[in-house]
N, C-alpha and C positions, 0 to 999 in steps of 0.2 A: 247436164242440161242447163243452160242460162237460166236467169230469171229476171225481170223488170229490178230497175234501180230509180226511183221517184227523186230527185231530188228539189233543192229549195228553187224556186224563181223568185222574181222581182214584180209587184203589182203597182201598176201604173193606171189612174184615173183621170182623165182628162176629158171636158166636154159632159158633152153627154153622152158621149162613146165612153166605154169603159174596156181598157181592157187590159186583159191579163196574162201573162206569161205564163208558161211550164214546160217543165224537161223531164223526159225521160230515156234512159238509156238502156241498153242490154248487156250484160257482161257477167262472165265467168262467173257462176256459183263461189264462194269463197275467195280468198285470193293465193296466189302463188307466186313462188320464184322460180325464175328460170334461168338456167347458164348452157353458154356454149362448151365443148369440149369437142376435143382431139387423141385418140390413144393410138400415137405411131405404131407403138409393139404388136398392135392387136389391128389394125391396120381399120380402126373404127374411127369414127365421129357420128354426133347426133347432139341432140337437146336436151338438159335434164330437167326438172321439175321437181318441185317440195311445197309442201305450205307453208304459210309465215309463220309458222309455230316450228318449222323445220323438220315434221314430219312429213307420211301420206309420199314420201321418198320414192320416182320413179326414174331409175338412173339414165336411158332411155328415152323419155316421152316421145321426141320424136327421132328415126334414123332417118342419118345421114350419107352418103358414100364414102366410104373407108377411103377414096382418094381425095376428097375433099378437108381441108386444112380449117377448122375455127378459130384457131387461136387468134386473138387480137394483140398481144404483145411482145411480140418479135420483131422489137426494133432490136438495129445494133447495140451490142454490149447485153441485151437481157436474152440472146438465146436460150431455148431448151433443146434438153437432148431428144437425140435420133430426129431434128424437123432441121433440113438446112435450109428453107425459102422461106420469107416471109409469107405470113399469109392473113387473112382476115378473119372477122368471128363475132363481131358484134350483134346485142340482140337487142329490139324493142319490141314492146306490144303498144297496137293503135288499137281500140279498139276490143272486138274480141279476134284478134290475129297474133301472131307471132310472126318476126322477119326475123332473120339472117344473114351475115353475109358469109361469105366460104370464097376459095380458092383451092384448086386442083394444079398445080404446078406440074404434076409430069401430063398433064391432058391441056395446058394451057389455056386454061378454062376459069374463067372465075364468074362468080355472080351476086344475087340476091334470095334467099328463099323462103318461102311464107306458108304457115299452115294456122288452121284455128287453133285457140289457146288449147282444146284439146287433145290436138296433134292430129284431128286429123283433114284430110282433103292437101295435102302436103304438097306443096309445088317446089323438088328442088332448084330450080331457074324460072323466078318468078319473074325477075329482071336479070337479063341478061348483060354482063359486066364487060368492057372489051377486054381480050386477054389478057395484055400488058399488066392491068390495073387491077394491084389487091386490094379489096375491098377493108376497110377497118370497122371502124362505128358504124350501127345504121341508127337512124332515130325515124318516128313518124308522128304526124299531127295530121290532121283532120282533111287534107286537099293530098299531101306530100311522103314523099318517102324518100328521105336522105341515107347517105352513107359519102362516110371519108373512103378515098382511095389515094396509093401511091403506087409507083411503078419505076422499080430499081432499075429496070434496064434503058429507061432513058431520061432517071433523075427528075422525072413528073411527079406533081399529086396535085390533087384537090377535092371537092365535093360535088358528088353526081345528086342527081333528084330525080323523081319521076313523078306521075301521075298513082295517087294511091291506089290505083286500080294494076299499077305495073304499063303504062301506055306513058307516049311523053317522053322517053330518056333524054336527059342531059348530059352527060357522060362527065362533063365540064361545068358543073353550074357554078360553082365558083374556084377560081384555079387560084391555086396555093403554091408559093417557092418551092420552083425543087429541090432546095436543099431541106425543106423541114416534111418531115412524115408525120402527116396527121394520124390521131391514133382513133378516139372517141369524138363523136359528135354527137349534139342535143339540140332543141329545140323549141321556143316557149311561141306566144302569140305574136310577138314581133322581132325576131331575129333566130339566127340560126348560129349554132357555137360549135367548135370543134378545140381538140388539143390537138398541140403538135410538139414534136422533140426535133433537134436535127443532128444529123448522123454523127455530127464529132462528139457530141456530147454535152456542146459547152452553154447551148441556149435552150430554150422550150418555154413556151407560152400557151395563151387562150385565146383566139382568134374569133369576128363574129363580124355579122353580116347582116343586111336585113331579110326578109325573107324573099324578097325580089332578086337577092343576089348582087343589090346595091350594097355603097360605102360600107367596104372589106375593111378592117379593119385588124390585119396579122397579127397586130400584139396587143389585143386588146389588155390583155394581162400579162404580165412577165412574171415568168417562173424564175425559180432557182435551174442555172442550167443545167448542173446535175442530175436534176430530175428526168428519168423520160417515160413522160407524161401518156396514160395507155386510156383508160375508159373514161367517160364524161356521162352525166345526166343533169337535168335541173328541176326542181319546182317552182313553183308562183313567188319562192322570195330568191331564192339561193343556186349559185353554181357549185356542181363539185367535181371533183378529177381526183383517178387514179394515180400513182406514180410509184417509180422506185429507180434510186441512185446505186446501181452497185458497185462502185466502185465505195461509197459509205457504207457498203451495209447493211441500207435502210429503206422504209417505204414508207406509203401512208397515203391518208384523204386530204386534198386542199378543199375550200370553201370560201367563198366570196360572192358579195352580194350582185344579183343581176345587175348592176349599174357597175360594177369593173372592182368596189370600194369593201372595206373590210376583206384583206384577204389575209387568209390565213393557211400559209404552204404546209401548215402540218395540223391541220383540223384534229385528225387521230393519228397516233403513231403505231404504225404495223411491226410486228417484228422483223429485224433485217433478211431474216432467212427467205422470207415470204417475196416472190413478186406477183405486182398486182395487177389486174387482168379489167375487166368489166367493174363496173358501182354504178347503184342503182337507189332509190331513197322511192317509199309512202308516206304516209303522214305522221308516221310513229320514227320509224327508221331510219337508217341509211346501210348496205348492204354492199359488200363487194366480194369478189372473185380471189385467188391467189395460187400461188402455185411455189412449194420448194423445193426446186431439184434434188439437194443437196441430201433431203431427205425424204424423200421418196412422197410427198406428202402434197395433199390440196384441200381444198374446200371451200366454201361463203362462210365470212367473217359477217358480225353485224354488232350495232352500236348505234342507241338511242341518238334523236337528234342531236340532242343537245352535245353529242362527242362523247359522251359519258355511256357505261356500262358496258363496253368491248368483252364483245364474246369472238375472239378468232376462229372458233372452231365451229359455230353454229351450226352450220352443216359440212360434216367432214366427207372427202369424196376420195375413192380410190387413187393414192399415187400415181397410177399411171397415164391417168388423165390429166392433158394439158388445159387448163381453163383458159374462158376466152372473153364473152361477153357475158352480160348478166342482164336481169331486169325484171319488174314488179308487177305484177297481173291482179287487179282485185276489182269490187268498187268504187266506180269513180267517187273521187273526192272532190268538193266544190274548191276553188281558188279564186274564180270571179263571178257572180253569177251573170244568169241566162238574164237579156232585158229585151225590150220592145221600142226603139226610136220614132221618134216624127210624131206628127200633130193627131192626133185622132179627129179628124173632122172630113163631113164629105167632101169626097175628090181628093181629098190626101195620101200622102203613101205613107204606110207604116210600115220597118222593117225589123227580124227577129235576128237577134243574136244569140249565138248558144252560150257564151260566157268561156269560160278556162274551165278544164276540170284534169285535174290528176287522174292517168286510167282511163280517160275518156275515149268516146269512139272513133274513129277513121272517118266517118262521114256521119252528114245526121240528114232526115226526111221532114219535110214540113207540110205538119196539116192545121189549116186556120178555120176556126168555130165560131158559131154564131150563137151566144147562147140568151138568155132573160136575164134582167139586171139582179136576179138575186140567184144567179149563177146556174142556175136547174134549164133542163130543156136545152143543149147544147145539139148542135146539129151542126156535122162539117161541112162550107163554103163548097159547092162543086167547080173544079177546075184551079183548084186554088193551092196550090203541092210546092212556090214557091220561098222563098227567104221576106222577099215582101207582097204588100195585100196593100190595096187600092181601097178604103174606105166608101161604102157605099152607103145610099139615102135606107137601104133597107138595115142599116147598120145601126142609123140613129137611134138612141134609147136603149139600145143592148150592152151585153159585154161580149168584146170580141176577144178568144183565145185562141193564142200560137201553143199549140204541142209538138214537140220534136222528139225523135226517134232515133237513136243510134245503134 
């Protein structure tokens, strides 16, 4: 069962209006981790689940159709065995949701699929993918829900979006060379990011956009091209990316500041065996997916912010699951807070912002309160369920509160 998450606002006094911010959100009791997988032999896929302590372990949380593909890193050169199509796998949580993306390659089928964080009401085609198109990264923020896609059979890819409700597709909201195969994409308050590799091996970078889909920018970041570059996430300072060079060996986390600057193509270094799938980061961590054919072996790796204390094994997962995507379910975390713009005065418009929050919800409800200047006595504004409020004469000498609901 959820329960309220209160966090801090910003109090603003102007006039003789006075008024005051608050947020509240809903979300998952506890928090957990979540990865995609695929088990060709067993002819299964689904979503698993752990806490961030790495127990409370449900291999399972939610299934999938055994013809449905999650894997997110199946580019050229990093196949696994028994899967010859590329196929998708990324996972985010908006909110209290989970998304997916999947591909069914002998049903020519691909998509998006969403259930609540705890598994259930499960929609496998939440958004529906055009066939062509394997889905990769999905991400989502509070209006949107992104995912990379490419499509080998006619050398396409780019970034589809919808409406967070699954209405709205874009199929193309931003179209990316066909020669590079984006892998993970992310997204913060103003831009949307994706990795890409491209198929010979020799380039890969960090690409970003704004969230209208304006001034693309393909390389925003240059990789080492050996790299080919698989999951992506961000928080409020920092980008990170999956990768792994097999023709080195080796794999690991890159890191680099949201402005393009301090990068660092080997943040932690994974062992060569391992390749890397989904990464995912809280306010403590950073988390990623892996997978070693060679030895029969997978699990979520995790290691303190700071790159420091690498635990590879954190949560070890049966061999013969393919990992795919990955991602972080808890307590929203504040990054900017919630604030209140414009004049407090009558005839003016005031308008509520929810702020940035790590974990936070897919959409948020606005109810605006009229309460006594020493805070008591609050009574909600009827008709009033918008982002902004029109100051009125009955307004004067009070404190006017924005509460939000996610």
């Amino acid at each position: 069962m959820g329960r309220g998450w209160t966090l801090p606002a910003r109090l603003i006094l102007i006039a003789t209006v006075l008024v005051l911010g608050s947020l509240s959100v809903t979300a998952q009791a506890g928090a957990y981790v979540y990865w995609s997988y695929s088990a060709p032999s067993r002819d299964t896929s689904g979503i698993g689940r752990a806490d961030q302590n790495g127990a409370a372990r449900i291999g399972t949380a939610i299934s999938v159709s055994g013809t449905d593909l999650l894997n997110s890193t199946l580019f050229d050169g990093i196949h696994f065995p028994n899967i010859t199509e590329h196929a998708g796998g990324g996972v985010a949580i908006g909110g209290d949701e989970v998304f997916w993306g999947w591909a069914a390659p002998s049903a020519f089928a691909s998509g998006v699929g969403e259930a609540r964080l705890g598994g259930a009401a499960a929609h496998g085609t939440f958004v529906s993918v055009p066939a062509p198109d394997h889905p990769g990264g999905v991400a989502a923020d509070s209006a949107h829900l992104y995912w990379a896609w490419y499509a080998p059979s006619s050398d396409s890819s780019g970034i589809g979006r919808s409406a967070i409700g699954g209405s709205r597709v874009q199929s193309t909201f931003i179209p990316i060379s066909g020669s590079d195969r984006p892998g993970g994409v992310a997204v913060d308050a103003g831009h949307v990011y994706w990795a890409w590799s491209s198929p010979s091996g020799d380039t890969s970078g960090i690409g970003r956009a704004d969230l209208d889909g304006s001034h693309v920018q393909p390389t925003f970041i240059s990789l080492d091209g050996r790299d080919q570059t698989t999951g992506m996430t961000v928080d409020g300072h920092d980008l990170y990316w999956s990768w792994s060079a097999p023709s080195l060996d080796a794999s690991g986390i890159g890191r680099a500041r949201l402005d393009g600057t301090h990068v660092q193509g080997t943040f932690i270094s994974i062992a060569g065996r391992d390749q890397t799938a989904g990464v995912a980061v809280d306010t403590r961590y950073v988390y990623w997916a892996w997978t070693a054919p060679s030895d029969d072996a997978s699990g979520i790796g995790r290691a303190h912010l700071s790159g420091s204390h690498v635990d590879e094994s954190f949560i070890p997962i049966s061999g013969v699951d393919q990992l795919g995507g990955l991602a972080v379910g808890g307590p929203p975390a504040e990054v900017s807070p919630p604030n209140i713009s414009g004049v407090a005065r009558e005839g003016d418009t005031l308008t509520g912002h929810p702020g940035q929050w790590l974990n936070g919800p897919t959409r948020y409800f606005y109810r605006w309160q009229r309460c006594r200047a020493n805070r008591s006595h609050c009574t909600t504004i009827a008709d009033q369920a918008n982002a902004t409020y029109t100051v009125s004469s009955a307004d004067v000498g009070h404190r006017i509160r924005l509460q939000l609901a996610g």
